[in-house]
C-alpha positions, 0 to 999 in steps of 0.5 A: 500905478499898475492896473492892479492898484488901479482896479483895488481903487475902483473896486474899494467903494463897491466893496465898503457898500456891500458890508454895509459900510456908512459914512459916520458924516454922510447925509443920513449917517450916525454921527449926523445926530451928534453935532450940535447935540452934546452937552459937555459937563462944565470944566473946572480946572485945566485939564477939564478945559482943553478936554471940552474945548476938543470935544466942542470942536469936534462936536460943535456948540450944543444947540438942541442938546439930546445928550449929556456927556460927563467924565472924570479925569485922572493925569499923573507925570513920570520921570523917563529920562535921567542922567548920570547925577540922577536928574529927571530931563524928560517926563511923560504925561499918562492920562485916563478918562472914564466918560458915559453919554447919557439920555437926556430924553430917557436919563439912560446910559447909550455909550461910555468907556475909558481912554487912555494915552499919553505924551512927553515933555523935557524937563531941559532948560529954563525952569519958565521953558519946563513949564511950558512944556508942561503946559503944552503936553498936558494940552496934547494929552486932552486933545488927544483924549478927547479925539478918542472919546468922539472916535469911540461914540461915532463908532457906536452911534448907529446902535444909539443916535436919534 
């Protein structure tokens, strides 16, 4: 390693400190407010499972709950990969989710958005193995989804977090 990568490595803690940079996790940071404190609106279908079971591990089981999370799901398929005689081999799965956290103190609106993604699947095989690729596509996608509703409230939770 060079001195210079050496001194960048030594150096980047007291640069992050000076622009006032905070650990989300850290004793005392934003994110310090959200574990066990978000209430994630009741699946009823699938896709609604995988997308609180993600939330729930990356928010932990609502305990003190401080904050409502609700959001609406929206997935379609489309073919991608198409043979000569017009048969669909590969798909891919397009996710979209509207989401606002809301108060449960005050009943207002702190964060919200939307998100969105995608994943794909083969269509080869047996129909059983299609299915199944399927399943696990529309499981990457939620997981996906929900890594970035949490990305998104942790990166403005210091305007908000109590």
């Amino acid at each position: 390693m060079s001195s210079f990568n050496r001194r960048s490595l030594l150096l980047m803690p007291l640069a992050l400190m000076a622009c006032g940079f905070t650990p989300a996790y850290g004793p005392g940071g934003p994110a310090a407010g959200l574990q066990g404190r978000v209430s994630v609106a009741s699946p009823g279908e699938k896709y609604s499972f995988d997308l609180v079971e993600r939330l729930e591990e990356r928010l932990g089981r609502p305990k003190t709950v401080a904050y409502d999370l609700t959001y609406s799901i929206n997935a379609s398929s489309a073919g991608v990969g198409v043979t000569p005689d017009n048969a669909i081999t590969r798909y891919n799965l397009n996710g979209r989710i509207d989401w606002a956290l809301v108060s449960r103190a005050t009943g207002q609106r702190v964060t919200g958005g939307t998100v969105h993604s995608f994943t794909s699947f083969s269509a080869t095989g047996s129909t059983i193995a299609g299915q199944s690729a399927q399943q696990d596509a529309a499981r990457r996608l939620m997981r996906l989804l929900a890594d970035q509703i949490v990305s998104n409230m942790l990166a403005s939770s210091s305007s908000w977090a109590q």
